[in-house]
N, C-alpha and C positions, 0 to 999 in steps of 0.2 A: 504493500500500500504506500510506503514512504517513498517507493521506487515512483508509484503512478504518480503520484503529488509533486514529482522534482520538477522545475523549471530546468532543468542543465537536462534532465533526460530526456526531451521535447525536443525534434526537429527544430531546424532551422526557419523551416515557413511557421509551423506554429509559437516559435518565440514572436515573431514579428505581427503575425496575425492577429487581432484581438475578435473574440467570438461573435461582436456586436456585426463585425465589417461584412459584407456580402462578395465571395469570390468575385473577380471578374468574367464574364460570359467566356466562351460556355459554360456553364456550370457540371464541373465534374459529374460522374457518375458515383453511385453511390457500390455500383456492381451490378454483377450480369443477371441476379435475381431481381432490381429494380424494376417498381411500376407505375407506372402514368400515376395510378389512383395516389400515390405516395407524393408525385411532385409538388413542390409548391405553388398556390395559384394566387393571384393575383387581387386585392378584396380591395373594396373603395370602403373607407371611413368616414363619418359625418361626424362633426364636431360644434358643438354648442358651446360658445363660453361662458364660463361661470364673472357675473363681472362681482361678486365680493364671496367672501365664505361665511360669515354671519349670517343666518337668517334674522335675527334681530336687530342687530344696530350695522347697517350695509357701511358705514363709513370704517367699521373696525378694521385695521390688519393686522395688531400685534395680537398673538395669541401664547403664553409663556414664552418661549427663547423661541418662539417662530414667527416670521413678515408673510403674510400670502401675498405672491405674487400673482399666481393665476391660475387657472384651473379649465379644465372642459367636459362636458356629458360626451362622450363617445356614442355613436349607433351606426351597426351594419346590417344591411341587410343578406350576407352572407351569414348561412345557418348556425355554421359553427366559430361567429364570433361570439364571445363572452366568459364569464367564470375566469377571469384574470386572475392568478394566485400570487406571480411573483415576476419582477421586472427590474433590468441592468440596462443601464445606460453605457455610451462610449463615456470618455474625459471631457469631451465638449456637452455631453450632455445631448446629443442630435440623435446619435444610429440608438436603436434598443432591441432589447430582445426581451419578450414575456412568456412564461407558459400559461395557458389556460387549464383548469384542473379536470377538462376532460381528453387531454392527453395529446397538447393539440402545441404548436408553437407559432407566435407574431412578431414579422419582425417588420422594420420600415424605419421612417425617423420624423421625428417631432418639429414641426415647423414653427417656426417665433417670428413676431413682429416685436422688435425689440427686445424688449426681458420677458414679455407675454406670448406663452402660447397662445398660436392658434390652429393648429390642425395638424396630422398626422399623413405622411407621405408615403409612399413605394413601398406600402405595406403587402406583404407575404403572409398568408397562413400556409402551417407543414404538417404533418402528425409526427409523432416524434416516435421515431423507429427503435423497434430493440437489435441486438444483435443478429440475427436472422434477415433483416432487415424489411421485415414488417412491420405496420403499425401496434405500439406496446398493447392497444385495446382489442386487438385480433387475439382472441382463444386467451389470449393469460387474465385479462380482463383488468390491467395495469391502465387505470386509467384518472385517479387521483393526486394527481401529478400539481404539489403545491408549492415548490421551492427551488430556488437558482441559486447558484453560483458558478460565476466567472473567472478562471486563470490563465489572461491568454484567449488562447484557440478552444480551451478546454473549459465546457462547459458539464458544472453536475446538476441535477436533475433528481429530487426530492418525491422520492412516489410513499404518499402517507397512510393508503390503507391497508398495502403489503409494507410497509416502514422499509423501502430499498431505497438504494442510491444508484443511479444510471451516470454515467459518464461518457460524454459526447467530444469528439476531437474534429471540432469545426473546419480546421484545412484538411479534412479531407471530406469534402461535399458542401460543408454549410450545415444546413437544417435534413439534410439528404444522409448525413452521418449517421452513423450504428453507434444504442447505447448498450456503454457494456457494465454490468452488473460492478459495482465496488463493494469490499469486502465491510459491514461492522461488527462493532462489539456485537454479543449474541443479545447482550439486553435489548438492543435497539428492534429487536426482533420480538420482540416482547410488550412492545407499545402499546397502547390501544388505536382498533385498527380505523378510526374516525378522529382521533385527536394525538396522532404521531405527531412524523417529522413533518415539520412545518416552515422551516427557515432554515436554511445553509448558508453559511460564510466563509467565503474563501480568507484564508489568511501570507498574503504573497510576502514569498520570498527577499521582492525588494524593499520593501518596507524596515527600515532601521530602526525603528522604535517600536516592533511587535516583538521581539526574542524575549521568550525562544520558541511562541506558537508559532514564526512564519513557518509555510509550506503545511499547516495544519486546514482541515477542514471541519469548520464546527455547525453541530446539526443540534438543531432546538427542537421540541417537542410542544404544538401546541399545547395540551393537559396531557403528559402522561407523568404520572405525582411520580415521588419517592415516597420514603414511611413520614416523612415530617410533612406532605403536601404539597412540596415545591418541583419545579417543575425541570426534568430530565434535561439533559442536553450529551454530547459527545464530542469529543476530542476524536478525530481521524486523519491517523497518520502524522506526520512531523513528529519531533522529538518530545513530546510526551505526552501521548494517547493515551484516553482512560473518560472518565465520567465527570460530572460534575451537574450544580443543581444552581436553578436562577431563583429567586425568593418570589412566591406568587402572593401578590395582594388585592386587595378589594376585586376576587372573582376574574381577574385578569386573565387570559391567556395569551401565548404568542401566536402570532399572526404572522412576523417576517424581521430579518433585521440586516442591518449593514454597516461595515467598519468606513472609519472617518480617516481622514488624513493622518489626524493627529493618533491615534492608535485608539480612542474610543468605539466603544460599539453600540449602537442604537437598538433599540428593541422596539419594533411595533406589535403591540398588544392591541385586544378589545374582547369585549365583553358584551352580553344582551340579556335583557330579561323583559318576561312579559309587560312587569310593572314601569320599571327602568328605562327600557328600550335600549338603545345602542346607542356604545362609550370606545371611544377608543385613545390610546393614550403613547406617548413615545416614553423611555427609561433608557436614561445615559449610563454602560455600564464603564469599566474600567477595564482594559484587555487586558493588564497586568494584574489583576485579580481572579481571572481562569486561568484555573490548576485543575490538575482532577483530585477528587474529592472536595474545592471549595461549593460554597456557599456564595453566592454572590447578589449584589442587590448596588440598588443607586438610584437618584432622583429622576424622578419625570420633570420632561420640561417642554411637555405638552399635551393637554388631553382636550376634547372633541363631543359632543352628544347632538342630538338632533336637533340642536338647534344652531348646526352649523351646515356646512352641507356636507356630510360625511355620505357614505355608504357602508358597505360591509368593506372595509380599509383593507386589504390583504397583501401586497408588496409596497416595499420603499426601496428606495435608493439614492444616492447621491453623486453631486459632482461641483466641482470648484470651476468658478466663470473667470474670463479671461483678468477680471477686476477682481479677484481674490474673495468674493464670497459663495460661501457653501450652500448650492443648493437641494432640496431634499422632493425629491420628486415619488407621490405615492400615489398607487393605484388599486383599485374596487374590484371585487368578483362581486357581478349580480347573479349568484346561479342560476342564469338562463331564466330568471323569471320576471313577468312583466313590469312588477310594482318596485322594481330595483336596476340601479342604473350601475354605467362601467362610467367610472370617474378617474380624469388624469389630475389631481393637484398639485401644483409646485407652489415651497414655503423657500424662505432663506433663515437657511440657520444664523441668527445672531448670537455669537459668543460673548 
């Protein structure tokens, strides 16, 4: 596993390659069993902007340590757009890639007028293939697919109701690439098969101020408890693989997370109840406090309920703008149903 994790072990096209970027034409073959039905086709996106995120006082923008900059309602009328679980941006913040949780992948880029989105470009839907190099939802029925992570050309791929990890090597096809099963702990095996893995974090190599987790892959657990309540996660592969637990509070679960510049790690959580309704909240952790066996926990610094325009919130990500601030770009799974939307928000982290 430490082998598959290495950046130095990687081709020379996928060091340079990053998984967001789309080969140039022709587009490889993926191999001689490849089929039409598999290719990627072409989807037209509609987008609505959101012009404030308050439903109550439309002049607000600061929200804890977050500025909304902009936001948009997504709609296609290709069948199998929706159910967005998790989403990577390039460095500029334009090319992306998302998986949809019924086992599907989007790729295209984010178009801006200014700092403001407005609309979504040269979007692609794929299925996302297993090794065989059919779709994961053909016979295995691998189709709960709610978590990313990016290294490179190498993208992993979070399937939560069998708790597996899929591993995709973008230079060779794109979205046309074969996933190949990654090895975990046996616990992760053990999850429950509706509130597993939920968030994957790549931890790169190059990074100077993550040792000694770079070249680690850490996988979160929306609700699957330990004996004290808190909530499961894993250490995979790099220099010390093993377990460890996030502190679960007020009913929170995770939903998606992603490391910062600065070597912090963001946690998107939420929560819903009949009474309540729907909450969701970010938590700043500290990556030099994942060890295995710790405990870890750290302040929110930003929470959300219906009276903002949230949705059911299921990936984040970030990126730094040419002007040096962090932006935090996060996206909605409406599972496919009418009275719920696919929402693109972008905040600017204020430190």
């Amino acid at each position: 596993m430490a082998a598959g994790l290495s950046v130095a072990a990687l081709p020379r096209l996928a060091q340079a390659q990053n998984a967001t970027q789309p080969p140039l034409p022709p587009r490889p073959a993926a191999g001689p069993s490849a089929s039409r039905v598999n290719e990627p086709v072409s989807i037209e996106v509609k987008a609505r902007p959101l012009a404030s995120f308050d439903i109550r006082d439309r002049s607000r923008v600061r929200f804890g340590a977050l500025e909304f900059r902009s936001g948009l309602i997504l709609t296609s009328s290709f069948a199998g757009f929706g159910g967005y679980s998790a989403l990577r941006l390039d460095p500029r913040g334009e090319r992306f890639i998302a998986v949809s949780d019924r086992g599907s992948w989007l790729t295209g880029r984010i178009v801006y007028r200014g700092r403001e989105m407005v609309g979504l470009g040269d979007v692609e839907a794929a299925p996302l293939l297993g090794a065989d190099g059919r779709p994961i939802t053909v016979n295995r029925g691998w189709f709960d697919s709610e978590s990313l992570a990016l290294d490179g050309s190498i993208a992993y791929v979070g399937l939560e109701r069998v708790n597996q990890v899929l591993r995709y090597d973008f230079s060779k096809g794109f979205t046309r690439s074969r996933g190949e099963v990654v090895p975990l702990p046996a616990a992760a095996r053990k999850l429950p098969n509706n509130k597993g893995l939920e968030a994957l974090v790549f931890v790169p190599k190059t990074m100077a101020n993550v040792q000694p987790l770079a070249g680690t892959l850490i996988a979160l657990s929306e609700r699957g408890l330990d004996a004290s309540g808190n909530l499961i996660a894993f250490l995979v592969g790099g220099k010390t693989p093993g377990q460890f637990s996030v502190r679960r509070t007020d009913n929170f679960d995770i939903s998606d997370a992603v490391l910062l510049r600065s070597g912090d790690l963001l946690i998107l959580e939420r929560k819903f109840s009949w009474i309540g309704g729907v909450g969701i909240r970010i938590r700043r952790l500290a990556l030099s406090d994942i060890v295995p066996a710790a405990l870890v926990d750290g302040p929110a610094i930003f929470n959300a309920d219906l009276g903002n325009e949230i949705d059911n919130m299921e990936g984040i990500d970030a990126h730094v703008t040419d002007e040096g601030e962090t932006v935090l770009t996060m996206i909605s799974d409406d599972n496919f149903s009418l009275i719920q939307r696919n929402l693109l928000l972008q905040f600017t982290l204020v430190e």
